[in-house]
C-alpha positions as a LaTeX table, in Angstrom:
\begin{tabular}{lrrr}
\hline
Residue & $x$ (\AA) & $y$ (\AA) & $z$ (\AA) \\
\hline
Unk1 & 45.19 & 93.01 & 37.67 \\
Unk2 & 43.36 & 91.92 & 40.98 \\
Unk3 & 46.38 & 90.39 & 41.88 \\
Unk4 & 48.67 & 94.16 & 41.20 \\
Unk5 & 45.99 & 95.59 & 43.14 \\
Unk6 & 46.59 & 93.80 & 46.48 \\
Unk7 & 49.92 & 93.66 & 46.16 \\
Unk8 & 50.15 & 97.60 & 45.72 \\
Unk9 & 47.72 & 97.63 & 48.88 \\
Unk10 & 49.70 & 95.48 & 51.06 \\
Unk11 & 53.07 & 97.28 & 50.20 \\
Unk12 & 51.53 & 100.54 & 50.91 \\
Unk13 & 50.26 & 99.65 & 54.25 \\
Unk14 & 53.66 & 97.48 & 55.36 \\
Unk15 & 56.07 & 99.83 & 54.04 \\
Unk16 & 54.78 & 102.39 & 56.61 \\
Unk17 & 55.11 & 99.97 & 59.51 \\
Unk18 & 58.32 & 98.24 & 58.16 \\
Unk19 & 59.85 & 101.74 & 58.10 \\
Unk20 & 58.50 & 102.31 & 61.40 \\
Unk21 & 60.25 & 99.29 & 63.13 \\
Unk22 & 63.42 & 99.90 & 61.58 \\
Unk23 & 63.68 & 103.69 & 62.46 \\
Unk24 & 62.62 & 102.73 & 65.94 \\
Unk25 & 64.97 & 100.25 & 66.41 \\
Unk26 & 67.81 & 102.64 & 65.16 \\
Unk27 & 66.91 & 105.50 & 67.25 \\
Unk28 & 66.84 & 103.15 & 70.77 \\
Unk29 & 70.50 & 103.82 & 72.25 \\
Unk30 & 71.90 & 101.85 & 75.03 \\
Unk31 & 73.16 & 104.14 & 77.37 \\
Unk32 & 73.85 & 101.61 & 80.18 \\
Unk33 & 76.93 & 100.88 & 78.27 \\
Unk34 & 78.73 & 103.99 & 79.48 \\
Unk35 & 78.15 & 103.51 & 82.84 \\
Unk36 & 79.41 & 105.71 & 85.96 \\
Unk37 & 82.98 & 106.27 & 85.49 \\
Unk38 & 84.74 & 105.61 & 89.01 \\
Unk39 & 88.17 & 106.35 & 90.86 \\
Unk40 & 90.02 & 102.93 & 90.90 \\
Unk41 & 92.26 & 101.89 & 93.69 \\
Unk42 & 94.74 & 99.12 & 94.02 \\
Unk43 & 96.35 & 98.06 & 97.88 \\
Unk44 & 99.62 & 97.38 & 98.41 \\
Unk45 & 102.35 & 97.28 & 100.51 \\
Unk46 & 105.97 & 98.44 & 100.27 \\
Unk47 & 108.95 & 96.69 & 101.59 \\
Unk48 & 111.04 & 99.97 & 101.34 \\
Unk49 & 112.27 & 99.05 & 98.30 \\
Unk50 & 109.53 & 97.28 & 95.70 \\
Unk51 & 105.67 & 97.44 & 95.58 \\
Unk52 & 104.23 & 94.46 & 96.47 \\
Unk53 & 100.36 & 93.71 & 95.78 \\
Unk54 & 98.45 & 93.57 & 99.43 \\
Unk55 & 95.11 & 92.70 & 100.31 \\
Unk56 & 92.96 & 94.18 & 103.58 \\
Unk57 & 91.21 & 91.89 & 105.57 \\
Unk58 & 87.82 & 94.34 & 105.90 \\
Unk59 & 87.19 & 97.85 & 104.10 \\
Unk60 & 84.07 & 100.37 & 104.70 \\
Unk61 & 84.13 & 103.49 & 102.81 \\
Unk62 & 82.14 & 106.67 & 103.61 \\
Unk63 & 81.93 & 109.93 & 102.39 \\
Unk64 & 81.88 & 112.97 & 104.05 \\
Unk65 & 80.12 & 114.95 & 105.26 \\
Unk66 & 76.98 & 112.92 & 104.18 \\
Unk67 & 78.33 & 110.06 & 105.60 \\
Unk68 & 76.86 & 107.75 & 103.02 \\
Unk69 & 78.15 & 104.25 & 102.67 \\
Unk70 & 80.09 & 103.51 & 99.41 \\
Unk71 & 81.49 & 100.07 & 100.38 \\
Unk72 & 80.08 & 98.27 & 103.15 \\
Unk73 & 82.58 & 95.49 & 104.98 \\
Unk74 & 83.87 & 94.18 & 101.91 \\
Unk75 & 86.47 & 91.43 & 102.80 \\
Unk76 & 89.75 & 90.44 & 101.38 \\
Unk77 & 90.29 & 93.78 & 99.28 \\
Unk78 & 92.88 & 93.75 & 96.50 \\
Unk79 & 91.07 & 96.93 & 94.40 \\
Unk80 & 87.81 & 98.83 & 94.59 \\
Unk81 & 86.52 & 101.27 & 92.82 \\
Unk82 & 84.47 & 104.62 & 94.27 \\
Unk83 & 82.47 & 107.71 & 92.65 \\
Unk84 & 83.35 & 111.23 & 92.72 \\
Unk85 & 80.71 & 113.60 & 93.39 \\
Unk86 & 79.50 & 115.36 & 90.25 \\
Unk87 & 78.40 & 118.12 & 92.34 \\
Unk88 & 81.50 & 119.24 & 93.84 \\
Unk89 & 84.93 & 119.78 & 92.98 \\
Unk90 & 86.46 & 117.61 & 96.35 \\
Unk91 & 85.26 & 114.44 & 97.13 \\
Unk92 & 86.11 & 112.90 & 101.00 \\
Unk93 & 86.12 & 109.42 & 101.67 \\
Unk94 & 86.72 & 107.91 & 104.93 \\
Unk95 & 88.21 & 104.36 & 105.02 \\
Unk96 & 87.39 & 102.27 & 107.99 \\
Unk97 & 89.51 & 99.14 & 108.55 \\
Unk98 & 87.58 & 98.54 & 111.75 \\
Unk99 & 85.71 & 99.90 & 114.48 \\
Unk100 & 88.34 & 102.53 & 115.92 \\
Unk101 & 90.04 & 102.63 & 112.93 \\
Unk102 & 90.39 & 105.07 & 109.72 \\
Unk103 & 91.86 & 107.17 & 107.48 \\
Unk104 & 90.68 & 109.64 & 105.18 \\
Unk105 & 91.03 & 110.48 & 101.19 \\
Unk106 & 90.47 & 114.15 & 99.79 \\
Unk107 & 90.15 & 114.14 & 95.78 \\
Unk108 & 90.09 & 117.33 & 94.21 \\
Unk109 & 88.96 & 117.15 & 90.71 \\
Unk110 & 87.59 & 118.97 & 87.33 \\
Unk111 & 84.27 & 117.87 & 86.25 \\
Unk112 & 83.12 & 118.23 & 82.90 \\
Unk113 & 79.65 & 117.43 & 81.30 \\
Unk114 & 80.06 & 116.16 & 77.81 \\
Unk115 & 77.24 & 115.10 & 76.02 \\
Unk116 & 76.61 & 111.79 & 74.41 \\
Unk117 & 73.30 & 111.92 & 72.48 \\
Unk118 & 69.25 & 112.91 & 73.32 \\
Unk119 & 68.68 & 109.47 & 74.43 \\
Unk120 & 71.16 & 109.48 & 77.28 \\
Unk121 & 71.97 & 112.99 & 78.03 \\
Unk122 & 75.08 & 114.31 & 79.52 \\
Unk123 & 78.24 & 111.97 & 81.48 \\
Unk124 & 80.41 & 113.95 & 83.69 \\
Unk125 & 83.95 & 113.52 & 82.50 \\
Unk126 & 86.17 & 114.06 & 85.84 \\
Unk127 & 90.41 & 114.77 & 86.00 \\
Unk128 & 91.82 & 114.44 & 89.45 \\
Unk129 & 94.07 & 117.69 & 90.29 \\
Unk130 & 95.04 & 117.20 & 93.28 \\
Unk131 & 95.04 & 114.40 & 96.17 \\
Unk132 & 95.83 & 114.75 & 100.58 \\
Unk133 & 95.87 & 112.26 & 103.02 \\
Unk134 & 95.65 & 111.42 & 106.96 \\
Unk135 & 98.48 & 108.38 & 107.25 \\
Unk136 & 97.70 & 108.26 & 111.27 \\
Unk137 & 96.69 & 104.66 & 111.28 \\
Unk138 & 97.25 & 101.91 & 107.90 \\
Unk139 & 97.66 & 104.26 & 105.31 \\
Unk140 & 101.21 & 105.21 & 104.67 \\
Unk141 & 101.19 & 107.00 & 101.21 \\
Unk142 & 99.26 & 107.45 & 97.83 \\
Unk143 & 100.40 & 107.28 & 94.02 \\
Unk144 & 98.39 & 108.63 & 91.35 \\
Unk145 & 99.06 & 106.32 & 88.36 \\
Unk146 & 96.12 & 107.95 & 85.86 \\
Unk147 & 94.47 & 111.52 & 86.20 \\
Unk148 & 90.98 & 110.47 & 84.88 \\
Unk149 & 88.05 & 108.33 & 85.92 \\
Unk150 & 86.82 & 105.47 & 83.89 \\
Unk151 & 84.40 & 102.67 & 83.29 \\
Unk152 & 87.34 & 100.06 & 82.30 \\
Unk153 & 88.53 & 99.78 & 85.66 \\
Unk154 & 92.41 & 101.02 & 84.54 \\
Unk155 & 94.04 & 102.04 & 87.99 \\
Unk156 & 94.30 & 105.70 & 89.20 \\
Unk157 & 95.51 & 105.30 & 92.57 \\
Unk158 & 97.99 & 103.28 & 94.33 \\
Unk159 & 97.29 & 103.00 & 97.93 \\
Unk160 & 100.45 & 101.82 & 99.87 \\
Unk161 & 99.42 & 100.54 & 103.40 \\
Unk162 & 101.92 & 99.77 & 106.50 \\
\hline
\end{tabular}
């Protein structure tokens, strides 16, 4: 009987706390695992006839009119990958090859929230509609290959470079 007795006693107080681990556990989300979706770019270089895959010896990126650094002197470039602003529908970016040297990228775009659960709030879901260009100095054209943004680094833009 003594023995029923504690047993009863020591259920009733784990069960609680069991119950409570579990349920805790359950609830925790990780919402690192979306990530920020980003516009992915690819370099290369046509020979009038085929693309070939390029690299570029130095990139900075910038965006205007903030003039905040996305990539700083990264070397030996082959594809990169850059945010949109969720607070606007255009996004600028300047690319500087050197120091007198740039060209700049206009994305127009949709953004969406969609919402992915209490623990992680809201990710902006963004569709490129439209895309313009300066070509004055390396850049000689741009291909959109894919529309949307995305974490798995699929390729939205082909930059062709002289």
């Amino acid at each position: 009987m003594k023995r029923s007795v504690k047993l009863a006693l020591i259920l009733t107080i784990a069960s609680p706390l069991a119950g409570a681990a579990v349920s805790s556990c359950a609830g925790e989300s990780d919402c690192s695992i979306t990530g920020r979706a980003m516009l992915w770019s690819s370099v290369y270089r046509s020979d009038g006839v085929t693309a070939v895959n390029d690299t570029l010896d130095s990139l900075t990126v910038t965006t205007l009119p903030e003039d905040i650094i996305i990539l700083n002197r990264e070397k030996n470039v082959t594809r990169f990958g850059l945010p949109l602003k969720y607070t606007s529908d255009t996004t600028t970016w300047i690319l500087h090859y050197g120091e007198q040297i740039s060209d700049t990228i206009t994305i127009r775009h949709i953004n969406t929230p969609e919402f992915v659960s209490m623990e992680c709030g809201y990710e902006m879901k963004q569709v490129i509609t439209g895309v313009s260009y300066t070509n004055k100095h390396l850049l000689d054209t741009i291909r959109v290959t894919n529309t949307s943004t995305n974490i798995n680094e699929t390729q939205n833009l082909e930059l062709y470079f002289r």
